[in-house]
C-alpha positions, 0 to 999 in steps of 0.5 A, a space after each residue: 535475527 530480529 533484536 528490539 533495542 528498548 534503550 535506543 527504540 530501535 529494532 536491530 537486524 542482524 544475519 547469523 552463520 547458518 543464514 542460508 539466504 543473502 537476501 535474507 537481511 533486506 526482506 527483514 527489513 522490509 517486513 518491518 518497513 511494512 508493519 510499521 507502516 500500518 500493514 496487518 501482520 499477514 500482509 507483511 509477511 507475505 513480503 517474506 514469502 513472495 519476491 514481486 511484492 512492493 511497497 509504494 508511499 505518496 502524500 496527497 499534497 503530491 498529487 493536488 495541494 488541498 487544504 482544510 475541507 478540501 482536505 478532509 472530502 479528498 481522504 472522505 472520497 478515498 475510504 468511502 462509506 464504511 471503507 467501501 471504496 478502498 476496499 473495492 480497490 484493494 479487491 479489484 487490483 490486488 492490493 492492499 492500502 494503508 490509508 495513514 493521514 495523508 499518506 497513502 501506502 500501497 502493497 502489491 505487484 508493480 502494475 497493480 500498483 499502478 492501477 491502484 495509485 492511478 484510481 486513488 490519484 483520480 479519487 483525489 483530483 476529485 473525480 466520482 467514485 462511480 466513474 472511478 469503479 467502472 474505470 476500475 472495472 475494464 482496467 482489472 479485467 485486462 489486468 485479469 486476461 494479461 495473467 
């Protein structure tokens, strides 16, 4: 059961007698993991019902240190116009990206991840969003031949 503490601005799991799954405790916490991190609803959620599901987190200081405008282009260069680039990489690897400040969250399957983080790494070491779409391209359609 899921128990908000107000006093304490904490969220208490706890399993009950009749909980059938032993797992049940770990995948809880990470659909809460997951929400706060800024995940929709329906994303967390699927953490539940599908057990190859994986968060991973970086900052973009682990990647290249930035500072200032340089900064501020490299989390530009991420999003794209409108969130055009992170959505074609969201949709070409099957992920879902949390862009938080400089923190990047990815959700998906271990190597979609990979491919995800290896795009948005490139992003920001400052290559063209050009070359990392078609980069993106071959990368999925073997990923696509592999399953």
């Amino acid at each position: 059961s899921l128990v908000p503490n107000l006093k304490s601005r904490k969220v208490e799991l706890k399993t009950r007698k009749d909980t059938p799954d032993t797992r049940a405790l770990q995948k809880c916490a990470d659909f809460v993991h997951a929400f706060m991190l800024g995940f929709d609803v329906a994303d967390a959620i699927a953490l539940l019902r599908l057990d190859d599901l994986y968060i991973e987190s970086f900052e973009i200081k682990d990647v290249k240190t930035l500072k200032g405008e340089h900064l501020s282009r490299s989390i530009g260069r991420l999003s794209g116009k409108g969130g055009k680039t992170k959505f074609a990489i969201e949709n070409s690897t099957k992920t879902q990206i949390v862009l938080a400040d400089t923190r990047i969250h990815i959700l998906g399957s271990f190597a979609n991840i990979r491919v995800a983080r290896d795009s948005l790494c490139s992003l920001i070491l400052g290559s063209p969003a050009g070359k990392v779409y078609s980069k993106l391209r071959t990368v999925a359609s073997r990923l696509a031949e592999k399953y």
